[in-house]
C-alpha positions, 0 to 999 in steps of 0.5 A: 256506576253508583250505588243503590241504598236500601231506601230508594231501590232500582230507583237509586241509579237517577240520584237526586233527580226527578222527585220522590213519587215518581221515583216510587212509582218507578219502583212498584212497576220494576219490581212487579215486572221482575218477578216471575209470572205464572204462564197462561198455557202450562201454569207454572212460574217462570215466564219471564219479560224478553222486552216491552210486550215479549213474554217466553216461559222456559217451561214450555218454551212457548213465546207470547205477547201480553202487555207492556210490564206485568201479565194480565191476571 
């Protein structure tokens, strides 16, 4: 599997393929979709994405749906 380098990120994996902005804009989307989110019933950090739309908090074990990539704020 290749390598990432520090400049292009998760973006590293399609190589020299598909341009730089969109490579960028893949980038901003992954990582804001990484992180943790704050839970819309208990307000802790935690919740995070099981797949496209599927969210689960571990705190207060509730599984919701939201959209695709980032909770709504």
């Amino acid at each position: 599997m290749p390598t990432k380098t520090k400049h292009s990120k998760s973006a590293g994996r399609f190589g020299p393929r598909y341009g730089k902005t969109v490579k960028d804009r893949l980038i901003k989307v992954e990582e804001k979709q990484r992180k943790k989110q704050k839970c819309p019933f208990c307000e802790k950090l935690g919740v995070k994405r099981l797949s496209t739309g599927i969210w689960k908090c571990p705190k207060c074990d509730k599984k919701f749906a939201s959209d695709a990539y980032y909770l709504k704020k």
